[in-house]
C-alpha positions in Angstrom: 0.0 0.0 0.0 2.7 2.6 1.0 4.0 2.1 -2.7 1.2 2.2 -4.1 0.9 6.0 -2.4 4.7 6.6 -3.3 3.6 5.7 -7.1 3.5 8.6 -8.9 1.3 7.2 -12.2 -1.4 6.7 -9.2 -1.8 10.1 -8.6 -2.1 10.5 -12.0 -4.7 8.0 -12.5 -6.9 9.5 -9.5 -6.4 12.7 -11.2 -7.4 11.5 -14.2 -10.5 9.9 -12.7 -12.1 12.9 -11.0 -11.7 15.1 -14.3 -13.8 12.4 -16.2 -16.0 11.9 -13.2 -16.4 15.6 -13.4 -17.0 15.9 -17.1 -19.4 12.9 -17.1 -21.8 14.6 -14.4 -22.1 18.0 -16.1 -22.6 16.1 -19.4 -25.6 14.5 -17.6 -27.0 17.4 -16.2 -26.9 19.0 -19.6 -28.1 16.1 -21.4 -30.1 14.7 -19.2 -31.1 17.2 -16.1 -31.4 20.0 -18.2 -31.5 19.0 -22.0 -35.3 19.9 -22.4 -34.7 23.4 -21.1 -31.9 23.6 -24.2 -33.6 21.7 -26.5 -36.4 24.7 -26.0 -33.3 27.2 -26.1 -31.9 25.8 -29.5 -35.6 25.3 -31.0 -36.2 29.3 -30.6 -33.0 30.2 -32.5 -34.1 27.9 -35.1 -37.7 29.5 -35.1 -35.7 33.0 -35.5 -33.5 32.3 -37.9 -33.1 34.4 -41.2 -32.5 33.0 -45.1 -30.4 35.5 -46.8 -29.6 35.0 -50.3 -26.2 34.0 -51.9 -25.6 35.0 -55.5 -24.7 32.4 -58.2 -23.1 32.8 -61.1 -24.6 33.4 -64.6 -23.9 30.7 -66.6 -21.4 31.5 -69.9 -22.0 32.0 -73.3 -19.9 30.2 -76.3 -19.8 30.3 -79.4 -20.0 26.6 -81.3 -15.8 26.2 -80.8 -16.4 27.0 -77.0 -14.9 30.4 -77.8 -15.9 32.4 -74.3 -18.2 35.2 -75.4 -19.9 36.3 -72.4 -18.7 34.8 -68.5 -19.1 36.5 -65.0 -16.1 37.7 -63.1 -16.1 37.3 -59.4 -16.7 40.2 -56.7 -17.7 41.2 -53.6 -20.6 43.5 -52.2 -20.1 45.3 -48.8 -23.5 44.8 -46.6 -24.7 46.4 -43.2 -26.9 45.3 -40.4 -28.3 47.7 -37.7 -26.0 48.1 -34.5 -26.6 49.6 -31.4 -24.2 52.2 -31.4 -24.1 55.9 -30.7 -24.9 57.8 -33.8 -21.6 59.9 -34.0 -19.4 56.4 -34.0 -21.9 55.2 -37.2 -21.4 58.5 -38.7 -17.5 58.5 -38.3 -17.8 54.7 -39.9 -20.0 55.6 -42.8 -17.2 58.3 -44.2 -14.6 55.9 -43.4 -16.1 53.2 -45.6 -17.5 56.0 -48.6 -13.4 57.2 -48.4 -12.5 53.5 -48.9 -14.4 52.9 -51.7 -13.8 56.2 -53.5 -10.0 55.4 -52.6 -10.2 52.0 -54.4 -12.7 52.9 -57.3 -15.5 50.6 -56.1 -19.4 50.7 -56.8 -20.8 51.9 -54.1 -24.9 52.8 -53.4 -25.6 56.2 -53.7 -29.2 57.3 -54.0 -28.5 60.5 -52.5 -27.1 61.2 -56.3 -30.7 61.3 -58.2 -31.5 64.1 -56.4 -28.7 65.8 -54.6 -24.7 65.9 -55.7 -21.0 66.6 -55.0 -20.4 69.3 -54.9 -23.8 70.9 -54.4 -25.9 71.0 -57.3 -29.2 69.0 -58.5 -29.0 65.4 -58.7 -28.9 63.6 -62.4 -32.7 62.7 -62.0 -33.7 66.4 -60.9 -31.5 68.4 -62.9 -33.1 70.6 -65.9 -35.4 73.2 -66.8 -38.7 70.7 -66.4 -37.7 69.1 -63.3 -39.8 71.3 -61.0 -42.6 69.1 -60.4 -40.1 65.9 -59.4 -38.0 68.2 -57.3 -40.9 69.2 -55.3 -42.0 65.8 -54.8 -38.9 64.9 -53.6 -38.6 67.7 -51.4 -42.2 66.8 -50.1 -40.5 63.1 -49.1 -37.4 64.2 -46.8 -39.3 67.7 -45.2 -41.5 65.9 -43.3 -42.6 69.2 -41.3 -44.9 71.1 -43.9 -43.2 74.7 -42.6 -40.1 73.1 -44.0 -41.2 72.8 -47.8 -41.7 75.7 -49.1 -38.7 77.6 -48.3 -36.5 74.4 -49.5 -36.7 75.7 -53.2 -32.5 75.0 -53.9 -30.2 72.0 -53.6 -28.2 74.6 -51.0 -31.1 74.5 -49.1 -31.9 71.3 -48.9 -28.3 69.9 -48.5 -28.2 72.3 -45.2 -31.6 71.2 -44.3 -30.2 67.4 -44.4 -26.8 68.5 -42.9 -28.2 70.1 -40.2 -31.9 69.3 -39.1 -32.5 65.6 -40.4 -29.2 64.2 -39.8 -27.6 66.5 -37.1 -24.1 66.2 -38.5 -20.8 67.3 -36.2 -19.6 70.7 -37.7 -16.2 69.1 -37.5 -17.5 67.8 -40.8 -16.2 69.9 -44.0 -19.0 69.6 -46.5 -17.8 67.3 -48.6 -17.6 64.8 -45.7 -21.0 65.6 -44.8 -21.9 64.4 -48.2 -20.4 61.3 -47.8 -22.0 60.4 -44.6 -25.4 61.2 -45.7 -25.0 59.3 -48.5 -25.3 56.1 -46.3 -27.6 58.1 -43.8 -29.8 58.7 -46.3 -30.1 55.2 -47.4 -30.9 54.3 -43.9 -33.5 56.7 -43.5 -35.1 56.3 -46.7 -35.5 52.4 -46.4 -34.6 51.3 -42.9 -31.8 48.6 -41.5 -32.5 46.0 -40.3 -30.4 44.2 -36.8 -30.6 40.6 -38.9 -31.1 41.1 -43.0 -28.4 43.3 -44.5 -28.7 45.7 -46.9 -26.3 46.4 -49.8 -23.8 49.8 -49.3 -21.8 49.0 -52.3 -22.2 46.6 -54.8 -18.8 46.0 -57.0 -15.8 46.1 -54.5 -12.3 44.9 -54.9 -9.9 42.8 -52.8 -7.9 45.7 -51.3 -11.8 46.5 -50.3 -12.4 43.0 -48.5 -9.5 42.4 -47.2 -9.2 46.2 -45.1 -13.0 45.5 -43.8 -12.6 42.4 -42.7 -8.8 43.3 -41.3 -10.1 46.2 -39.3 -13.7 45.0 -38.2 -13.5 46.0 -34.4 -13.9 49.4 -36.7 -16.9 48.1 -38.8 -19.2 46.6 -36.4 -22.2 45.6 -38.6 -20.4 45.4 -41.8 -20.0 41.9 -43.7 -18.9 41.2 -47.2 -20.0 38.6 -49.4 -19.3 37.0 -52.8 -21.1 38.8 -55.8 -21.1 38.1 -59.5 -21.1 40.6 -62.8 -21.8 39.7 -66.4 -18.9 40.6 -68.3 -18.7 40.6 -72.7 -15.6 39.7 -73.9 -15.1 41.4 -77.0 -18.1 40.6 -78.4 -19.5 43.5 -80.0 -19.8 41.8 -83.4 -22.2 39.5 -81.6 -24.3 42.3 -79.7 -27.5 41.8 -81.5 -27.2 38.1 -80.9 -26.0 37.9 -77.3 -28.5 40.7 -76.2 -27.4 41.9 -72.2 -28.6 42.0 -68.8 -29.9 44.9 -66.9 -31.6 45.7 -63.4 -35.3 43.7 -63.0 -38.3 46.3 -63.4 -41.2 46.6 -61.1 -43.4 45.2 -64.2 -41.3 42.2 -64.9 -40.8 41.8 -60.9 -44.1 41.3 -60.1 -44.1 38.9 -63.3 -41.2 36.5 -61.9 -41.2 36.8 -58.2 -42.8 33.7 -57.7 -39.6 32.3 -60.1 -37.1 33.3 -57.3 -36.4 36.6 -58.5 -36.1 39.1 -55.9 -36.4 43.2 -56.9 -32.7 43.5 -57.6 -32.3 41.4 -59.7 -30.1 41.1 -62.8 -31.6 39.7 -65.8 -31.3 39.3 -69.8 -33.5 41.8 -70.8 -33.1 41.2 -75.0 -31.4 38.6 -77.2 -29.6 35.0 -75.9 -29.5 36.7 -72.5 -33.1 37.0 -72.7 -34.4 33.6 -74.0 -32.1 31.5 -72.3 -32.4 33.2 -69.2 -33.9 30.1 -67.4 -30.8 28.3 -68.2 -28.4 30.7 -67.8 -29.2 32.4 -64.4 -28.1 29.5 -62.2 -29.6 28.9 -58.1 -28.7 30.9 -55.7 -27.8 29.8 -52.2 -29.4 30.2 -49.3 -27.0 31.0 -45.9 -29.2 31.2 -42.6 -28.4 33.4 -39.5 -29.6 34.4 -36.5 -29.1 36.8 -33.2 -27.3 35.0 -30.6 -28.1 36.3 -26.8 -25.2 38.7 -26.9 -27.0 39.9 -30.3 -23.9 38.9 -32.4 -25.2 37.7 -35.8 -24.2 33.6 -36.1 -24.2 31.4 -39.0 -26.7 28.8 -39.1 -26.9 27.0 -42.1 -25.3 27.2 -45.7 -26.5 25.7 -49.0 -24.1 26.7 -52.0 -25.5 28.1 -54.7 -25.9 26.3 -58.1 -24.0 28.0 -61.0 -26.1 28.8 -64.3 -25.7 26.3 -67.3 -23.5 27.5 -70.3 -24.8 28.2 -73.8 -23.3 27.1 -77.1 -24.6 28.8 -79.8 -24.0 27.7 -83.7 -22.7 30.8 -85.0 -18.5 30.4 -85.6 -17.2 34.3 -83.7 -14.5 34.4 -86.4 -16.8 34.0 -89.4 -19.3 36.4 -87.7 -16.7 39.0 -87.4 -15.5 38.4 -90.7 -19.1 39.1 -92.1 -19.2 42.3 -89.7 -16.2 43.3 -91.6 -17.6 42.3 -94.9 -20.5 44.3 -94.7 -18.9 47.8 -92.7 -16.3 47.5 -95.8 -18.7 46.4 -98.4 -21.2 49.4 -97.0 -18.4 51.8 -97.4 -17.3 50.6 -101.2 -21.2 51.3 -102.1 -21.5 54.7 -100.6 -18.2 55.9 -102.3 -19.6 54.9 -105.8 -22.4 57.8 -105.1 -23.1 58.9 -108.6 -26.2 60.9 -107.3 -28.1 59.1 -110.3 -29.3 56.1 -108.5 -26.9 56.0 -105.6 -27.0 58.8 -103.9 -24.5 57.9 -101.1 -27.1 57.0 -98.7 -25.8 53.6 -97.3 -25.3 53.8 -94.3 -26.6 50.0 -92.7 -27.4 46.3 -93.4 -27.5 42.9 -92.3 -25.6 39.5 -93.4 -27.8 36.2 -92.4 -25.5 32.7 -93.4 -27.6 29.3 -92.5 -26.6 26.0 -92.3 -28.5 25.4 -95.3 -28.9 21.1 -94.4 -29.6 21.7 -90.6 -30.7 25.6 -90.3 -28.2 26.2 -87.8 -27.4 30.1 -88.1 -23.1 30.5 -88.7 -23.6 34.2 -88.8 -26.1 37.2 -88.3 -24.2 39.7 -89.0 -26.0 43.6 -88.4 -24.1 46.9 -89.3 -24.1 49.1 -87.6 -23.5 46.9 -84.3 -23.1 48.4 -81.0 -21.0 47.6 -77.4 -23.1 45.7 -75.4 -20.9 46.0 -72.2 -22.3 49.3 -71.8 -25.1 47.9 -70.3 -23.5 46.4 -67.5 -22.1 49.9 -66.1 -23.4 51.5 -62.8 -26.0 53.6 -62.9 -23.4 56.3 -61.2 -21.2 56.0 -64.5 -23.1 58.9 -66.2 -20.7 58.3 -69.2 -21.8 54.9 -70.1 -25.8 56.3 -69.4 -25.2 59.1 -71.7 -23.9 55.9 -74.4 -27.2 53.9 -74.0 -29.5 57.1 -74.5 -27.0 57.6 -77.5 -27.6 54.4 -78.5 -31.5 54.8 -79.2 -31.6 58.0 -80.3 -28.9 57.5 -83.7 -30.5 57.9 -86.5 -28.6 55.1 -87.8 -30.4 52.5 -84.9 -27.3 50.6 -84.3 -29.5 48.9 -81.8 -31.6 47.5 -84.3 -31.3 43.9 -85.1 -31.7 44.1 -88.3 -31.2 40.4 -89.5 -34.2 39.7 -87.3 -36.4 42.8 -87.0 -35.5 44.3 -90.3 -38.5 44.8 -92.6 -37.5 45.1 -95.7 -39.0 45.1 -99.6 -37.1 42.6 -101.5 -37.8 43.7 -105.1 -36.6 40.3 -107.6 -35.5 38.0 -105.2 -39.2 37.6 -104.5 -39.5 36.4 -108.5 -38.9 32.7 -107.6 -41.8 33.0 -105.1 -44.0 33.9 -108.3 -42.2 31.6 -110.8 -43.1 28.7 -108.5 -46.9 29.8 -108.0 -47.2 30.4 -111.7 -45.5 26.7 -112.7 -47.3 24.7 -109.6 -50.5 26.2 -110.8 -50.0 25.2 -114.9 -50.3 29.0 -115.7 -46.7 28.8 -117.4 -44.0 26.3 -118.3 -40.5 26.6 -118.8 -40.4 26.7 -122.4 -42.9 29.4 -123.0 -41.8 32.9 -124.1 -43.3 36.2 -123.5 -42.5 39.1 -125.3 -40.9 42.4 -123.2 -41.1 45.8 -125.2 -39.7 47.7 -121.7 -43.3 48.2 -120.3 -46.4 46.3 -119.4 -50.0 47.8 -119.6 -52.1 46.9 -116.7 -55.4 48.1 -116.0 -54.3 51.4 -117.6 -51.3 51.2 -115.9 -47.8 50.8 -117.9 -45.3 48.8 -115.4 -42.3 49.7 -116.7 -39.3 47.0 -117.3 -35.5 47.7 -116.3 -34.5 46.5 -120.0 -36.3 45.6 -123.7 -35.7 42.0 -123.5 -37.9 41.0 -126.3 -39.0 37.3 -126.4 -37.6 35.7 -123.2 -38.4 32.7 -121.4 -38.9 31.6 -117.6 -34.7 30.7 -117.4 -34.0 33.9 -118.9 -36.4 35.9 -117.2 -35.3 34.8 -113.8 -31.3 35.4 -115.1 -32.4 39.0 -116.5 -34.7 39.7 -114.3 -37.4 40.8 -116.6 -40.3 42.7 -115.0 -42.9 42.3 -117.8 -42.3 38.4 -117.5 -43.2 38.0 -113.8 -45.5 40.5 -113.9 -47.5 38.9 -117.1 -47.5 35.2 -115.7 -47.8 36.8 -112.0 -51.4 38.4 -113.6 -52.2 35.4 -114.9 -51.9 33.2 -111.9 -53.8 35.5 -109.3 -52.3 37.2 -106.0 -53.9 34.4 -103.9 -51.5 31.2 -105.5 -48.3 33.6 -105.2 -48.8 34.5 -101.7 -50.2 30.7 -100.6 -46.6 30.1 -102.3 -44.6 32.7 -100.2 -46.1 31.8 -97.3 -45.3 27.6 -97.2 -41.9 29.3 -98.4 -42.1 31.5 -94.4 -41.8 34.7 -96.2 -43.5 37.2 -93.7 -43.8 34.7 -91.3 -41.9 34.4 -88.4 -39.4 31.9 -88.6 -39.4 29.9 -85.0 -35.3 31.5 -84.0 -35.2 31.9 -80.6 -34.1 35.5 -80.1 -36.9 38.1 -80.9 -38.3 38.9 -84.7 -40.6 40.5 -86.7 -43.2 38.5 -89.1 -43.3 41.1 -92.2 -45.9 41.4 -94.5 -47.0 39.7 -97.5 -48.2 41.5 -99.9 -52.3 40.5 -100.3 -55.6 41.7 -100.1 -55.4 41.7 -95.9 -52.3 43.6 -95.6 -54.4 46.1 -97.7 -56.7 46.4 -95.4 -54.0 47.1 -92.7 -51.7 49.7 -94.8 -54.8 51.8 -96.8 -56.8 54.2 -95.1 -59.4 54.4 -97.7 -61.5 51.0 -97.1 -63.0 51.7 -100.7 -60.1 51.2 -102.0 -59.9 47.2 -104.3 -57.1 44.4 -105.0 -56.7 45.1 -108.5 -54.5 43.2 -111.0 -52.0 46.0 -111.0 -51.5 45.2 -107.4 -50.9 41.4 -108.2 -48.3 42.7 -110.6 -46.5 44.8 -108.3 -46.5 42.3 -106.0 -45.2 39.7 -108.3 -41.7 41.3 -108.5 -41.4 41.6 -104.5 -43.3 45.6 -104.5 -46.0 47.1 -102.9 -46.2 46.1 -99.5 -43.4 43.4 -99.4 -41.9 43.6 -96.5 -39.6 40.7 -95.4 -36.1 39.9 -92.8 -33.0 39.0 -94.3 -33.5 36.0 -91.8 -36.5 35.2 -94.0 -34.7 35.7 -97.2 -31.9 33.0 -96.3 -34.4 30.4 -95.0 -36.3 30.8 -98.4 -33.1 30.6 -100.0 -31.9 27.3 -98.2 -35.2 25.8 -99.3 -34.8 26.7 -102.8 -31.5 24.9 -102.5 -32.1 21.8 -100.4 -35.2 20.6 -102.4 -37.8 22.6 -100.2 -36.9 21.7 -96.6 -38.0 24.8 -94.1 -35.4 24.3 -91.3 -36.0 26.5 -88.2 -33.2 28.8 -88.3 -31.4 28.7 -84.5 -29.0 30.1 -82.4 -28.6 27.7 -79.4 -26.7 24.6 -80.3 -26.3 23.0 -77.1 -26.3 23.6 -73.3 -24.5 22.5 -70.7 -24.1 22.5 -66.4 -21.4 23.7 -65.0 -19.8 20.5 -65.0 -20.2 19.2 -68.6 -23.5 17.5 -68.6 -25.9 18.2 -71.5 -28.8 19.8 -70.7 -30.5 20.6 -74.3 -28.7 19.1 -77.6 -30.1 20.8 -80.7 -28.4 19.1 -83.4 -31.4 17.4 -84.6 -33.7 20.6 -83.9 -34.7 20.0 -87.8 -34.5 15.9 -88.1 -38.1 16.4 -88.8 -38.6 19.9 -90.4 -41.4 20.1 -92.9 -40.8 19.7 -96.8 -42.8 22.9 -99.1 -44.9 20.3 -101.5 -43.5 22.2 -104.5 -42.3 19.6 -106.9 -38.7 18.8 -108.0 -39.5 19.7 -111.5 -40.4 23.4 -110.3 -37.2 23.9 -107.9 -34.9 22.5 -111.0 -36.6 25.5 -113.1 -35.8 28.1 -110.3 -32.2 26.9 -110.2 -31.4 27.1 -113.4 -32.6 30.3 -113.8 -30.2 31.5 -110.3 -26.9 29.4 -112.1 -27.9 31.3 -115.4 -28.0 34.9 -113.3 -24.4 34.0 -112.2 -23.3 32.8 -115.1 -24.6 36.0 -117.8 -24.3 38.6 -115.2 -20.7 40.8 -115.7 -21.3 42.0 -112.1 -21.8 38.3 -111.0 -18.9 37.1 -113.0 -16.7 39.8 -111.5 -17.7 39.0 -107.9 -17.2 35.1 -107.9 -14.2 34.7 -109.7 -12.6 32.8 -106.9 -15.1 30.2 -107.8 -16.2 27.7 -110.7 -19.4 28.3 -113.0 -22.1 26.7 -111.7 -20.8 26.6 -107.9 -23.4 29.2 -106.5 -26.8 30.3 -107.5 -28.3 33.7 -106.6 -30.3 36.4 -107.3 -30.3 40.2 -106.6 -33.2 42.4 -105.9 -33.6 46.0 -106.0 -36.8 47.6 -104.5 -37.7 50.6 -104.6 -38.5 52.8 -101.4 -40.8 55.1 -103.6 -38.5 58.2 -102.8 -36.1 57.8 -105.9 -37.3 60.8 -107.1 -36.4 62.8 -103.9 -32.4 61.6 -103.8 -32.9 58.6 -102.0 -31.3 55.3 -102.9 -33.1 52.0 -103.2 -32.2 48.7 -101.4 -30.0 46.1 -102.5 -31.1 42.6 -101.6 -29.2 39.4 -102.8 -30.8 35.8 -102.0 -27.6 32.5 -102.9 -26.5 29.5 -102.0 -23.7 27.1 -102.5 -22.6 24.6 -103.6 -25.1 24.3 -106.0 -25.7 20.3 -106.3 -25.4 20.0 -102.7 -26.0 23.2 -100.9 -24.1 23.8 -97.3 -24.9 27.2 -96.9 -27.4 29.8 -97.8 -27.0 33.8 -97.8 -29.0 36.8 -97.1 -27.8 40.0 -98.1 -29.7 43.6 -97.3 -28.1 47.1 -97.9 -30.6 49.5 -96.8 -30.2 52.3 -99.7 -27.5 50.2 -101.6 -28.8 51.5 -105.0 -28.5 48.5 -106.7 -28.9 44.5 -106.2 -25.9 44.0 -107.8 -24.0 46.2 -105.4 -24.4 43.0 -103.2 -22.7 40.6 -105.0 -19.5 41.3 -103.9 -20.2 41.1 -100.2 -21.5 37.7 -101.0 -18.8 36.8 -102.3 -16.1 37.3 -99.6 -18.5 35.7 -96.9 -18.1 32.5 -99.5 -14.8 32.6 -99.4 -14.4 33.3 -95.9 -16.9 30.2 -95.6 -15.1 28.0 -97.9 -11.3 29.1 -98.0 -11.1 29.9 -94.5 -7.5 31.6 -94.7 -9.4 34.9 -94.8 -10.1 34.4 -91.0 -7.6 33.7 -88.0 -6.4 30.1 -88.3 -8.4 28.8 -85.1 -11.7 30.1 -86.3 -12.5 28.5 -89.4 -13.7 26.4 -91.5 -15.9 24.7 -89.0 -14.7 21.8 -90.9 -10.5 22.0 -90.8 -11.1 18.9 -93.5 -12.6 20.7 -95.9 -11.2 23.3 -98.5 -12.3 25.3 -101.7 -11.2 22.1 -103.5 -11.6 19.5 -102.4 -15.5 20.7 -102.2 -15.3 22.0 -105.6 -13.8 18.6 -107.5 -16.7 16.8 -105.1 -19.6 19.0 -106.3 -19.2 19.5 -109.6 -17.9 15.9 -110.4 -20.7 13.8 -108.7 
């Protein structure tokens, strides 16, 4: 026994023993003693706990080569919950934080700005001659006191009333520090803080941000940061039209998509693939909840990560569609140096280039000059540069904002002629071998049509090659306006045609869209209306979309594929979510017989073929490798000095067709005036060399010749 005492390990192990026995017993008090009284405890923080959102990121944008068009980058936003402490200490924490962010260039919320600035002056919303009324309202909101409003008539006034009477600020405060604190007291006082849900001070913050916050928070009691996300474009202003952009929610579409998840600051596409795929694209957002512990510390609770948005791949190749942006601006330029104040009259100024997969529909390019930057969208309502730039943008005469491929409306002159040749052959009124004489003029109900040549006795291969006037309009005549435009419709033409961004359905031009254009309801279809409407006039108005949908059909034996955008999308991690690459495997076939498309082609190869404008343009390929045909419609103000379009309808390779183009130059004085732009968007299609070496072809196996020696030898 005495050793056992002189043992030092035994001491030890008593020790040891009355620690556990000690821990043991206070375990089962808690657990067992007491555990219903914390059980209740733990149950009402649960009951008061608070779901703050977490941002997720927008999901990207590629183009088909995975080519990063659009992506977020990663920031942080600066939040604030109510503390309890004195108002001077807030106030002297409020300019520290507005001096941090001016110091490192952040995005910080400043309401105050609308209405008063820095240095004293009206606000951007109240400034102007016709402001009055909003300035008074405004005034009415933050001079409670009715004595106070009407002798606040001046921003001096009121920023002293602020200064001194709402918020009580030190007069150690030089005015411009006084601004800066009110700039956060104002927020506060407009729309409250609350101890447990922050609000946002600033919204776009860097790392040097962060990291001093959350360094020196003994000085920022209240203040949290968090992760934040912000759509960024990278260098895709050829694209604009097609990607769209996102912008704040508004109350309208709020109230439409709250019950989506959406809350009322919300960032959302508001036009384009921003816009339609914005279900895919705008991801989950997490979910962290908190609560106020006892010592009214805000605690953690839960976490749930958010979900990033799924990534779009659209069909269009960037480097083709840039090339075709180039095309055009160049091509655009070349026409309006050729003014000759005759029939060009240096008026171009915009149009569109639409290429389509002309076997699958898939759209390679949409190309709309002029384009515009999209990324100025995605500035700060503070950044009254990039505000002035969008109220630029829809105000220029030149509507850069326009989408013209897609909302372009457009008379098409004689690339409507195949529309009428087919109506006129399905319905036995003509066949190919007929001839009809042209003197330069047809006499219609009193009314001489004039002709743009004296053809003499010309024939439906020739007509179509020359475009004649007296022939389409004779056999147009003779077939009625109801055949041609049951034909232009099955062929979509002013119909919309199913893309996925938004577009405008046209008009045919029949006896309803009279009733729609003419005021005088007296007025009748008469035949010379069928005849102006037989060479694409009167109230033909189509998209260059439509035009190169109707042209893949005329090459690919009458199959209407719906033109798209989105190829294929994917989650974050590389898992399909929507595969489009048999969008078309069952698109409808026009019943137009083969006999009748043969006839139309001919007559396209023979345009190419006799045409010196045609020759000149596609001398970089074979005869007989492309089929086309030009348009020029009139806008009725010739007379006046203004130019008429230029439309051109083609496709190629002729026996096989891969692709099909669209070209529209609003005021490009003549059809043939197209031709040429055609042309390089062929070659940059089929040579590829024209482009950067990563971009194109979208198949590195095929060349010029190798497609040439298989057409034209098969």
């Amino acid at each position: 026994m005495k050793k056992l005492l002189k043992n030092r390990c035994f001491y030890v192990g008593v020790f040891l023993f009355i620690v556990m026995a000690v821990i043991v017993g206070r375990l089962y008090q808690l657990q067992i003693i007491e555990g219903d009284t914390y059980r209740d405890k733990a149950q009402n923080v649960i009951d008061d706990t608070t779901k703050i959102s977490i941002d997720a990121p927008r999901g990207n944008i590629y183009d088909r080569n995975g080519l990063l068009l659009a992506t977020t980058r990663q920031s942080y936003k600066v939040q604030m919950v109510n503390v309890d402490n004195p108002q001077e200490e807030r106030n002297q924490m409020y300019l520290e934080l507005i001096n941090l962010f001016i110091k490192n260039g952040d995005t910080y919320t400043n309401t105050l700005s609308k209405y008063i600035s820095y240095p004293i002056d009206w606000g951007t919303s109240l400034s102007g001659e016709d402001a009055g009324a909003d300035r008074k309202s405004w005034v009415n909101k933050i001079a409670i006191r009715k004595s106070d409003r009407d002798r606040l008539n001046t921003p001096e006034e009121i920023f002293a009333y602020l200064r001194n009477e709402r918020f009580k600020l030190d007069e150690k405060y030089s005015d411009e520090e006084a601004y800066r604190i009110m700039i956060i007291r104002y927020e506060t006082f407009m729309y409250g803080l609350s101890y447990i849900n922050p609000s946002v001070i600033a919204s776009d913050c860097c790392d040097e941000t962060v990291q001093e916050i959350e360094a020196r928070y003994l000085d920022f009691p209240g203040i949290s940061t968090e992760e934040t996300y912000f759509r960024e474009y990278i260098d895709a202003e050829e694209a604009s039209h097609i990607l769209g952009y996102v912008r704040a929610i508004s109350e309208e579409e709020y109230a439409l998509m709250k019950d989506q998840g959406y809350s009322n600051d919300s960032i959302i596409g508001k036009i384009g693939i921003e816009q339609v795929a914005e279900g895919y694209l705008r991801g989950v957002d997490g979910i962290k909840e908190v609560y106020l512990d006892s010592d009214g510390v805000l605690r953690e609770y839960s976490y749930t990560a958010p979900i990033p948005g799924n990534d779009v791949y659209l069909t269009i190749d960037y480097g083709f569609q840039q090339k075709c942006v180039k095309i055009l601006e160049e091509g655009i330029a070349n026409i309006k140096a050729q003014k000759d104040d005759i029939k060009n009259f240096g008026d171009a100024e915009a149009g569109s280039v639409v290429v389509l997969n002309a076997k699958t529909g898939a759209t390679l390019a949409m190309a709309n000059y002029p384009n515009y930057d999209n990324s100025i969208f995605l500035a700060p309502s503070s950044d009254k540069e990039a505000q002035q730039a969008i109220a630029d943008l829809f105000t220029d005469k030149t509507s850069p904002s326009l989408n013209r491929a897609a909302q372009g409306l457009y008379p098409v002159g004689s690339t409507f002629k195949p529309i009428t040749a087919i109506a006129a052959l399905e319905s036995g009124k003509t066949n190919t071998s007929r001839q009809i004489k042209c003197n330069g003029y047809l006499l219609i109900n009193n009314h001489s049509h004039a002709c743009m040549g004296y053809h003499s006795n010309i024939s439906l291969k020739t007509a179509i090659a020359k475009s004649c006037n007296v022939y389409f309009q004779q056999i147009g005549v003779e077939t009625g306006v109801d055949s041609i435009d049951f034909w232009a419709k099955s062929f979509g033409l002013g119909e919309k045609t199913g893309i996925e961004i938004n577009e405008y359905a046209g008009y045919r031009s029949n006896r309803e869209t009279m009733k729609i254009k003419e005021t005088d309801i007296y007025h009748k279809w008469t035949e010379s209306d069928t005849a102006q409407t037989s060479i694409g006039q009167l109230y033909t108005l189509f998209t260059p979309l439509q035009l190169a949908r109707y042209a893949a059909a005329l090459g690919n034996g009458g199959i209407l594929n719906t033109p798209y955008l989105i190829g294929n999308i994917k989650t974050a991690s590389g898992s399909v979510v929507l595969d489009n690459s048999d969008k078309n495997k069952n698109a409808p076939r026009v019943d137009v017989s083969e006999y009748v498309l043969d006839a139309v082609k001919e007559g396209m190869i023979e345009m190419v073929k006799s045409s010196v404008a045609a020759q000149k343009a596609f001398t970089a390929f074979p005869q007989g490798f492309i089929a086309a045909k030009t348009g020029t419609p009139e806008t009725g103000l010739e007379a006046f000095g203004q130019s008429s379009h230029s439309v051109l309808i083609c496709y190629a390779p002729v026996e096989d067709p891969e692709i099909a183009v669209a070209v529209v130059i609003e005021h490009g004085a003549m059809g043939s005036n197209s031709l040429a732009i055609a042309s390089k968007v062929f070659e940059a299609y089929f040579y590829g060399s024209t482009l950067d070496d990563n971009s194109f072809p979208i198949n590195t196996a095929r060349t010029i010749e190798n497609v040439v020696v298989r057409k034209l030898s098969a």
